[in-house]
C-alpha positions in Angstrom: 0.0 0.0 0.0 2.6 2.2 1.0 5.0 1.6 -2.3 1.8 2.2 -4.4 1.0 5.5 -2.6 4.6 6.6 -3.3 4.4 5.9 -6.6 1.5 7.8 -7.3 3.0 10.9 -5.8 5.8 10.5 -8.2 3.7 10.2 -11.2 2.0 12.9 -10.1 5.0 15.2 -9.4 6.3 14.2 -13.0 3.3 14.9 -14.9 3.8 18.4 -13.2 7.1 19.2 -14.3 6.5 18.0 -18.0 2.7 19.1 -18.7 0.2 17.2 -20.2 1.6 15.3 -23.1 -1.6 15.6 -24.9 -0.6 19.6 -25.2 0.4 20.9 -28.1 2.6 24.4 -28.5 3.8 25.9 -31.7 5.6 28.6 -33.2 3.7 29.4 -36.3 3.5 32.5 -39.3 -0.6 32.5 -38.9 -2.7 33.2 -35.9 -4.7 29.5 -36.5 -5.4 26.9 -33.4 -2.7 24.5 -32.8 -4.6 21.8 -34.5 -4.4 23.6 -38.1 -0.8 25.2 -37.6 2.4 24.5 -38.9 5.9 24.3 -36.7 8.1 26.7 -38.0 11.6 25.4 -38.5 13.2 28.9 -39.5 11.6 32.3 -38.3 12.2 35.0 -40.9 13.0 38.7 -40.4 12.9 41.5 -43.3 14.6 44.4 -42.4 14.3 46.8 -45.1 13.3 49.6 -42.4 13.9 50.4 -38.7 11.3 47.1 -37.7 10.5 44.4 -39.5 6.6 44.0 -40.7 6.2 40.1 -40.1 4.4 39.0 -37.6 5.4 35.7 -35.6 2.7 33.6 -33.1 3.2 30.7 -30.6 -0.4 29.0 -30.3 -1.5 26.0 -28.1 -4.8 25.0 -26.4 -6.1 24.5 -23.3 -5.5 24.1 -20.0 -2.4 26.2 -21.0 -2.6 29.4 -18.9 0.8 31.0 -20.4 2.8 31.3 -23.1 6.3 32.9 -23.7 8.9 33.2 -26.0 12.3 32.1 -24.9 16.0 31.8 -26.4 17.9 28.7 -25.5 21.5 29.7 -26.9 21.4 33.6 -26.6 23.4 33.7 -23.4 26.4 31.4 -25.2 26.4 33.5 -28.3 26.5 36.5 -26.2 22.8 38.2 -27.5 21.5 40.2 -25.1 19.2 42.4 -26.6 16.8 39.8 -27.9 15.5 39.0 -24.4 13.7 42.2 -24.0 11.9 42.0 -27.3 11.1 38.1 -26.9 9.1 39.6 -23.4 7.0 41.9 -24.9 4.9 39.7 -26.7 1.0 40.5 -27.5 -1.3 38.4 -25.8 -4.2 37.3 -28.5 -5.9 34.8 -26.1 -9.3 36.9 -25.9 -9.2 37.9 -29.5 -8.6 34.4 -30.7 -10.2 32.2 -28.1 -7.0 30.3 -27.4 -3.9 30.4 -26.7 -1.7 32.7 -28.7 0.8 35.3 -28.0 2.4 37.4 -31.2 5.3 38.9 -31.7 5.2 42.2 -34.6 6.8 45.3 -35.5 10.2 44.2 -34.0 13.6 46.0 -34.0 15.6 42.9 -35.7 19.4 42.8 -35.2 21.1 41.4 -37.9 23.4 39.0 -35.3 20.3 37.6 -34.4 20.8 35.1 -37.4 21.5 32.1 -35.8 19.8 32.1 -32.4 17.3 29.3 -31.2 14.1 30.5 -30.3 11.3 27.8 -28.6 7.6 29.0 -26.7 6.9 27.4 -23.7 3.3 26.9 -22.1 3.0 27.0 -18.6 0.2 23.9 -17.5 -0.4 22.0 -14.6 2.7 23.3 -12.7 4.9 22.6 -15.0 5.9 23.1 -18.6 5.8 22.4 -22.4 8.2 23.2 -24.8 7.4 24.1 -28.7 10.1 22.6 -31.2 12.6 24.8 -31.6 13.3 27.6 -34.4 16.5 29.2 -35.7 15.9 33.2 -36.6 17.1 34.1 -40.1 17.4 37.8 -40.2 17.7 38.7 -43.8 18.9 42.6 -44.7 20.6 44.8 -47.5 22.1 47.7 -46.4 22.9 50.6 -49.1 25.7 49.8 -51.2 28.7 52.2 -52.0 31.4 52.9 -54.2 34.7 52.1 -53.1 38.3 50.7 -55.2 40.0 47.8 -55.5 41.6 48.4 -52.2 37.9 48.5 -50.0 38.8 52.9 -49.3 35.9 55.1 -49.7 36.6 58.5 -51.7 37.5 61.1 -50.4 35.1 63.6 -49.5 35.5 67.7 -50.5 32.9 69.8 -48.6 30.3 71.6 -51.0 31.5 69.0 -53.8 30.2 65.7 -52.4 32.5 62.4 -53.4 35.7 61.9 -56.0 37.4 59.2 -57.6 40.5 60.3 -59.0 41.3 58.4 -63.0 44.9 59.8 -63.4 45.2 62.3 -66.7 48.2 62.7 -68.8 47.5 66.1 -70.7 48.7 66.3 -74.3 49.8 69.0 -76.4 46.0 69.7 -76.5 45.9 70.2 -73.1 43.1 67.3 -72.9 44.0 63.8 -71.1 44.6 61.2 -73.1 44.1 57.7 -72.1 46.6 56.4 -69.7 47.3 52.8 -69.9 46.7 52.6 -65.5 42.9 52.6 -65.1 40.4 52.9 -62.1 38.5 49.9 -60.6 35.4 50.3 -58.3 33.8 48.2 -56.5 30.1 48.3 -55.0 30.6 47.1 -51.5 27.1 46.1 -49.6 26.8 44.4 -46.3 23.3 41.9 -46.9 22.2 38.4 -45.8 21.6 37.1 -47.8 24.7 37.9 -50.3 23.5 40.5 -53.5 23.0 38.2 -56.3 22.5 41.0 -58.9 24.5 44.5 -59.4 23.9 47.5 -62.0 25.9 50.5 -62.7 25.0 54.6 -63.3 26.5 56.8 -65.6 24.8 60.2 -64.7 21.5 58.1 -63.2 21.4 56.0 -66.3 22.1 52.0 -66.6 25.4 51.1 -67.9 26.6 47.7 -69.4 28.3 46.9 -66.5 26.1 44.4 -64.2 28.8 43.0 -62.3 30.2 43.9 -58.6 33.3 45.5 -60.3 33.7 48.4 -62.8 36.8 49.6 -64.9 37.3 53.1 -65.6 39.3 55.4 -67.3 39.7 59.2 -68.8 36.4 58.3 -70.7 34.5 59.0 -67.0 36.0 62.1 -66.3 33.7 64.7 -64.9 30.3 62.0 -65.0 28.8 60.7 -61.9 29.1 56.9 -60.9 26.6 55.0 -58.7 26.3 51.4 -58.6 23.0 48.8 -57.2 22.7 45.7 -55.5 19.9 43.2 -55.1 19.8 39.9 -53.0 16.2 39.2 -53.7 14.7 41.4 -51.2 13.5 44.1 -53.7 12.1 44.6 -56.8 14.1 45.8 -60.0 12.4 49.0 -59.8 13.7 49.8 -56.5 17.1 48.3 -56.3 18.8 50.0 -53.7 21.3 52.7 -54.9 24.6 54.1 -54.0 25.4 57.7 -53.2 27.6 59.5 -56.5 30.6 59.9 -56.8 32.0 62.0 -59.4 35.1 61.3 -61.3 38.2 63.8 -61.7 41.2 64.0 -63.7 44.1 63.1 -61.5 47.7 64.4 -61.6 49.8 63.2 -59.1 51.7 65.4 -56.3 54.9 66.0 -57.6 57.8 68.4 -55.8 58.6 71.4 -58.5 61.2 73.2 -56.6 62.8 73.6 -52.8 64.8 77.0 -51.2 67.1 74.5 -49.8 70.2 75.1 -51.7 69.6 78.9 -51.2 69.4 78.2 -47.3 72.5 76.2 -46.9 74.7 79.1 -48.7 73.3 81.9 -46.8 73.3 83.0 -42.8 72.5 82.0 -40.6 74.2 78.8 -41.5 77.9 78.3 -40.9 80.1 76.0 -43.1 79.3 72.3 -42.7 75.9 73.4 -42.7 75.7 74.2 -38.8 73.4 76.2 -37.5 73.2 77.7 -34.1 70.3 76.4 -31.3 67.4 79.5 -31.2 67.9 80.4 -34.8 64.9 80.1 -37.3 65.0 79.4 -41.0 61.8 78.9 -43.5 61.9 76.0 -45.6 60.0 76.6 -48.5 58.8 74.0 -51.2 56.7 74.4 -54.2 54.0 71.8 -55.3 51.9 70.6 -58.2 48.9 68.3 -58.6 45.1 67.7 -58.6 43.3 66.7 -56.5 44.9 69.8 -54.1 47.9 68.5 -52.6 49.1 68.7 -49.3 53.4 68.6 -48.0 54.4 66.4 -45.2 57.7 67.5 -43.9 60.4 64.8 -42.8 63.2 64.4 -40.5 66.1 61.9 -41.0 67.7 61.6 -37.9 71.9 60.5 -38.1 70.8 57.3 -36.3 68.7 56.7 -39.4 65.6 56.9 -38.0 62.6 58.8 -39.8 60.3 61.2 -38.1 57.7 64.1 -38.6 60.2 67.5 -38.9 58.8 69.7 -36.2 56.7 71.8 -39.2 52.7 71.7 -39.4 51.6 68.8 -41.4 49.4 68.2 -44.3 46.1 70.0 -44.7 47.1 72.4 -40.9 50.0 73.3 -43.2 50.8 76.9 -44.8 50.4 77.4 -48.0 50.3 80.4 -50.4 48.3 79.3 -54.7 50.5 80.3 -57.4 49.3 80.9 -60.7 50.6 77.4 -62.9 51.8 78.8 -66.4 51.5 75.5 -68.3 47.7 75.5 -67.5 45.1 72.2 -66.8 43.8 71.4 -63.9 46.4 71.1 -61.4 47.0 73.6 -58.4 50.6 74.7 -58.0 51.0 75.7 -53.9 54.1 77.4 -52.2 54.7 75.5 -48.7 56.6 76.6 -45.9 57.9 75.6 -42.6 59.4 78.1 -40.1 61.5 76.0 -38.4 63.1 77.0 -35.2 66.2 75.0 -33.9 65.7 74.5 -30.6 67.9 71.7 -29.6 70.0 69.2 -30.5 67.3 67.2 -31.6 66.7 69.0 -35.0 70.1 67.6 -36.1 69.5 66.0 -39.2 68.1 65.7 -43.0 65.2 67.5 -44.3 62.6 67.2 -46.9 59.2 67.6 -48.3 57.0 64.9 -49.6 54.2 66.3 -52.3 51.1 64.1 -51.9 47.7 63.5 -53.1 44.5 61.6 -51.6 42.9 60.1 -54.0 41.0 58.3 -51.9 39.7 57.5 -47.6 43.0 55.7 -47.5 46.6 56.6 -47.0 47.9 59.4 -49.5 50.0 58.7 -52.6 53.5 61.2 -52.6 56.3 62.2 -54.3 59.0 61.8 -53.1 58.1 58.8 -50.3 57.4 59.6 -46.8 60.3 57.3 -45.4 63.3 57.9 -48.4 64.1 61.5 -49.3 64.3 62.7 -52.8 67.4 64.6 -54.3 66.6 68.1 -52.7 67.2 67.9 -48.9 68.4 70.2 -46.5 70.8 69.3 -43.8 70.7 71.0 -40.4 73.8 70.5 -37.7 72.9 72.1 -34.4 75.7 74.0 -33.1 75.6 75.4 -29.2 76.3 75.3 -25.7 75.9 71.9 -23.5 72.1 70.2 -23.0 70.8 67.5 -21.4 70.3 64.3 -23.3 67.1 63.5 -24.4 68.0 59.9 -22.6 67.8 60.3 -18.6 70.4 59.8 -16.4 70.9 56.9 -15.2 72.2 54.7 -11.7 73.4 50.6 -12.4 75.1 48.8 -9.7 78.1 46.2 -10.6 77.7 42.7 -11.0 79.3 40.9 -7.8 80.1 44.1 -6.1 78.9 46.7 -4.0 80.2 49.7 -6.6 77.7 52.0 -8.4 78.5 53.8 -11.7 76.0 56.7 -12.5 76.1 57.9 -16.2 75.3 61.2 -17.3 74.2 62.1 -20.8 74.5 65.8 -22.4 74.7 66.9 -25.9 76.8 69.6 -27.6 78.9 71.1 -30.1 81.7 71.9 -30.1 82.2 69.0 -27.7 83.1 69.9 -24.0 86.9 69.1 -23.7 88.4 67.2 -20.4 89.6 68.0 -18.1 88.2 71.3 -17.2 85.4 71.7 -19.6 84.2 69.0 -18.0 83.7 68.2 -14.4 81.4 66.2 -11.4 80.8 68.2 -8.3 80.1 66.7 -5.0 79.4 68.8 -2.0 81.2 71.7 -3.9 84.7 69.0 -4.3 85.1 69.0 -8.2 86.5 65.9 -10.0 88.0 66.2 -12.9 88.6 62.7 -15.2 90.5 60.2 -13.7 90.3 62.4 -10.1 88.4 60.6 -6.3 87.2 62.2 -3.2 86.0 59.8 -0.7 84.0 57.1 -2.5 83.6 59.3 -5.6 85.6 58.7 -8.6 85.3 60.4 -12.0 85.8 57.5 -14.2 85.7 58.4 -17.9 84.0 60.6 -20.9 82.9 59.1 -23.8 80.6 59.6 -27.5 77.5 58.6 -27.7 77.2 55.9 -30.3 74.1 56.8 -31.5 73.5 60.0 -31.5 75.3 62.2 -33.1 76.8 65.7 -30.8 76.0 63.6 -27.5 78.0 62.2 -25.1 78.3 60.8 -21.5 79.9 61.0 -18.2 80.6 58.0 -16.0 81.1 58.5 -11.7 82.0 55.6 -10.3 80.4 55.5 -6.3 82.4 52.9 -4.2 80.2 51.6 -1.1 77.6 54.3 -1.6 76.3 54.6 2.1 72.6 56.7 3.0 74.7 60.1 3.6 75.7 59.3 -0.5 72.2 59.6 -1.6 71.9 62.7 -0.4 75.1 64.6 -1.2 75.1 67.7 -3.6 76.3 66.0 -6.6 76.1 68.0 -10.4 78.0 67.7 -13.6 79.1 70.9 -14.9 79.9 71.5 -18.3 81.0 74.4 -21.2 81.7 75.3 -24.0 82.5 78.4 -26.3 78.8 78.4 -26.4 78.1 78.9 -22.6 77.7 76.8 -19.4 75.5 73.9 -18.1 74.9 72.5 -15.1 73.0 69.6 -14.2 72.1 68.2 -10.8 71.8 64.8 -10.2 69.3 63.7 -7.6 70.6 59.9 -6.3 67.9 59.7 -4.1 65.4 59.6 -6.8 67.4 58.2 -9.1 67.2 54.5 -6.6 63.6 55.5 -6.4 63.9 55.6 -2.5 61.8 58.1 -0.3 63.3 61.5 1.9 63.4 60.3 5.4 64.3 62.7 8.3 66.6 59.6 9.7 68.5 59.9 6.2 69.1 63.0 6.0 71.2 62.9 9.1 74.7 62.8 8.8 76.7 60.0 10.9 77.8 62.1 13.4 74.6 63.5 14.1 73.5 59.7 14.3 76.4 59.3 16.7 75.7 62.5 18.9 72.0 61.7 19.4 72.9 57.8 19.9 75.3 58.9 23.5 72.6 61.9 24.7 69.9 59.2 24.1 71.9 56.6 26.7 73.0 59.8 28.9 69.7 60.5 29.8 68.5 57.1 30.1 71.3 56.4 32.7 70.7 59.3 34.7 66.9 58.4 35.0 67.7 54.7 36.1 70.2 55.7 39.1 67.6 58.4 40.2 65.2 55.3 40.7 67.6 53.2 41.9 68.6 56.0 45.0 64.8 56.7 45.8 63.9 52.6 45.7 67.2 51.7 47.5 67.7 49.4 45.2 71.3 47.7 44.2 74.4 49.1 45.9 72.2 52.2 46.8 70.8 50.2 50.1 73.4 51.4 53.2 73.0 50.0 57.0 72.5 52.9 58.3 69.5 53.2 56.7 68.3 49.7 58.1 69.1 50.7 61.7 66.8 53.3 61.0 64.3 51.2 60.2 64.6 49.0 62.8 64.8 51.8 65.3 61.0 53.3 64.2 59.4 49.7 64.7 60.3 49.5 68.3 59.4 53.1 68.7 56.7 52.7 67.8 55.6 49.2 69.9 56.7 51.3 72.8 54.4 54.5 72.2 51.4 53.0 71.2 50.1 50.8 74.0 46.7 52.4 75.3 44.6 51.1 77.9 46.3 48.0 78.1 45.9 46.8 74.6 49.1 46.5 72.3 49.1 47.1 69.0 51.8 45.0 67.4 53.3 46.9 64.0 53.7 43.6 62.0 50.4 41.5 63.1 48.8 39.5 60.6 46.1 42.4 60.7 46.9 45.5 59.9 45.4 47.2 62.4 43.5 46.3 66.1 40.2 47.9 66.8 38.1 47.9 71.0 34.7 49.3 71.4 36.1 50.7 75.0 39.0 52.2 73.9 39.1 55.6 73.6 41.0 55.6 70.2 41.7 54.1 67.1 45.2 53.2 66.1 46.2 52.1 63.0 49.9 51.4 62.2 51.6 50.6 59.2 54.1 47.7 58.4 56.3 50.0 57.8 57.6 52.1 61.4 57.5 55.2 60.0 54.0 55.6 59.2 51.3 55.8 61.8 47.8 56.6 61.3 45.6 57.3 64.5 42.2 58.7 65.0 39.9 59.9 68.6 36.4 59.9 68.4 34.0 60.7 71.4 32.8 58.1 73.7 29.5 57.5 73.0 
């Protein structure tokens, strides 16, 4: 009885947890009773707008008293927005007279493609599942016209798009046909993939009905568009690019530099130096359509290749010329005013002409990264700096020496010994000269960097009063003076302590006052206490003397008060007083009150 009882409960719980069996739930396209609808395997979206317009039910039938939409693999495939939209479903039930909830109107993602979707009917306690269905989101996006490279073009305010087909003028003046010619692409994002393109020439159909089109001098000055179709429009209203008009292109090319005049002229001295804090305007001429822009270009004596310290590209200054052999090229004057302020600006110069002909990286003459023929070269000439590399603090392997290396840069070059010198608490050190633990070790060139140099102290045993000497490196030149301090303490990243700051015989002083005073206290204690060697016998005869005076004196009406009884003190209801004496014979407390 009892096993059949338990058995009942579980098929009871069961049936709970799984529903009815004889309940059916479906995720259907048409608002019909479960009976007469169809399990969708694949739930498709249209976007062609901001929602899409089909509308998606999940039916069942009594005694289902919920239904909802759920994902099963969003979470995993990391979809998050869908949840939100899958919860606001419609509930139909009243207007259809069973079951139904409908999803319409919804904002589709496009990375919704992919994700399971299943309704599930609450019943009994428990719950039923639908099959599942996958969501197909199917889109086209507006195409546009790119080149062979995927780069958009390049977009001139008030003029709209341009593709650049490059034009080699004739005697005519007209561009003839070059043999390199332009390819465009029409680039669409869709799901599914376009299956049919068509290109516009000024709004009208072309031959071309393929994702590609080659172009040359023929398009200049028309208008390009292109279309694509994956099946989700008609041919009437194929989605269409934006135009893009096509120009005669003439590359960037460098007509003429002031870089020879420069070099000859002052402020530059022979061997092309040139003094720190004076300025010089590099000028360079340019030709080209579309309107091109100068990059300016540093190549430093180590090789490598920077931006020159001049405003680049279109936040340069430039000045239109008038171009005498006519077309549609714009001939600009460019110029840099370039200031030497250190050693830094050491180095070759140029200007690179360029062009963009499209969103991408710009086309020049000469390159960005190899000069051309015209270059200027600048050699900073002044009094000492400091490095652009910090100074520096190692320690030796397998030793307990420091060196500290100091970089500067100048020219002429500081000359040793007395151009060039450490100071340590106001002790200088010339090369090859020790105070204490302070030796000047060597000078030497920088390697790679041209004008620079360093200067090596070698610290033996550097102790805490070390970190927090005085210590500088002076140098000079014909051009002036430098000094620069070296802070050690930073340097080994350590903080300022008041302890370290304190010199060792400050340490030391403070050390004896500190055991001074903590002598003095200890035999004060030891005198009062009578502790140690302190205790003498005449002070013990004292004390022996006070206890029997005090036995003596204090024996009223025949009661005797004995100093060192086990009680303190003796108490009588008859006696006239009360006596109170201390183990000690020197202190005696004693009160009379009235007889009562």
């Amino acid at each position: 009885m009892i096993l059949l009882l338990v058995s009942l409960v579980f098929l009871q719980t069961t049936t709970a947890q799984i529903g009815s069996p004889a309940v059916q739930v479906k995720i259907t396209d048409t608002p019909f009773s479960v009976s007469n609808s169809q399990q969708l395997k694949q739930i498709k979206w249209v976007r062609l707008g901001p929602t899409t317009k089909q509308a998606i039910y999940c039916v069942s039938e009594t005694p289902v008293s919920q239904l909802r939409f759920v994902c099963t693999d969003c979470l995993e495939k990391n979809i998050t927005d869908i949840v939100d939209v899958l919860s606001s479903a419609s509930d139909l039930t009243r207007i259809a007279g069973f079951p139904c909830v409908m999803l319409k109107d919804v904002a589709v993602n496009v990375n919704w493609t992919g994700a399971t979707v299943i309704c599930q009917a609450a019943v009994n306690g428990g719950t039923v599942d639908s099959q599942p269905a996958v969501i197909d989101v199917q889109y086209l996006y507006q195409p546009h016209v790119v080149d062979s490279t995927g780069q958009s073009p390049v977009l001139i305010t008030g003029q709209g798009y341009r593709f650049y087909v490059e034009c080699v003028q004739g005697a005519d003046g007209k561009c003839q046909q070059a043999e390199r010619r332009k390819t465009l692409r029409c680039n669409v994002q869709s799901h599914p993939p376009p299956t049919s393109y068509r290109w516009l020439k000024n709004g009208q159909s072309t031959s071309v009905n393929d994702v590609q089109m080659t172009l040359g001098t023929e398009m200049i000055g028309h208008s390009i568009q292109c279309q694509a179709n994956n099946g989700l429009y008609s041919e009437l209203e194929m989605p269409t690019s934006p135009s893009v008009q096509i120009d005669p292109y003439s590359p960037a090319r460098l007509i003429q530099t002031n870089f020879a005049a420069l070099q000859s002229s002052s402020p530059f001295q022979a061997g092309n130096r040139l003094e720190i804090n004076q300025q010089i305007n590099l000028g360079c001429q340019v030709q080209g359509n579309p309107r091109p822009v100068v990059f300016w270009r540093l190549r430093k004596s180590n090789g490598q290749v920077v931006e020159a310290p001049c405003p680049q590209g279109f936040d340069g200054q430039y000045q239109e010329v008038s171009n005498d052999v006519g077309g549609s090229a714009t001939r600009l004057n460019a110029v840099c005013s370039l200031r030497v302020a250190n050693f830094s600006y050491s180095g070759t110069y140029w200007c690179s002409a360029c062009s963009y002909v499209s969103q991408g990286s710009p086309e020049c003459s000469p390159g960005l990264n190899i000069p051309g023929s015209s270059t200027l070269t600048i050699q900073a000439i002044g009094a000492p700096e400091v490095s652009d590399m910090p100074i520096s603090i190692e320690q030796i392997p397998n030793s307990n020496k420091m060196v500290l290396t100091v970089r500067y840069c100048a020219d002429p070059m500081p000359r040793p010994p007395r151009e060039v010198v450490f100071s340590i608490d106001n002790n200088d050190l010339q090369v090859g000269q020790s105070w204490q633990n302070f030796r000047f070790e060597t000078t030497a060139q920088n390697n790679t960097v041209p004008n620079c140099y360093l200067a090596r102290l070698l610290v033996n045993s550097m102790t805490k009063e070390d970190q927090y000497r005085k210590i500088s490196l002076k140098l000079q030149n014909q051009f002036g003076m430098k000094t620069i301090n070296i802070p050690i303490d930073n340097l080994l990243g350590e903080s300022s302590t008041l302890a370290a700051h304190l010199s060792g015989w400050w340490i030391t002083f403070l050390v004896a006052l500190a055991s001074a005073v903590l002598s003095v206290c200890l035999i004060t204690i030891c005198v009062k206490k009578g502790l140690l060697c302190f205790s003498s016998s005449e002070t013990e005869e004292n004390m022996k003397y006070g206890e029997k005076k005090a036995k003596e004196d204090f024996n009223m009406n025949g009661t005797y008060f004995d100093a060192f009884d086990s009680n303190d003190f003796n108490t009588n209801e008859n006696a006239d007083c009360e006596v109170r004496v201390a183990r000690s014979g020197y202190n005696v407390y004693m009160s009379r009150e009235a007889v009562v």
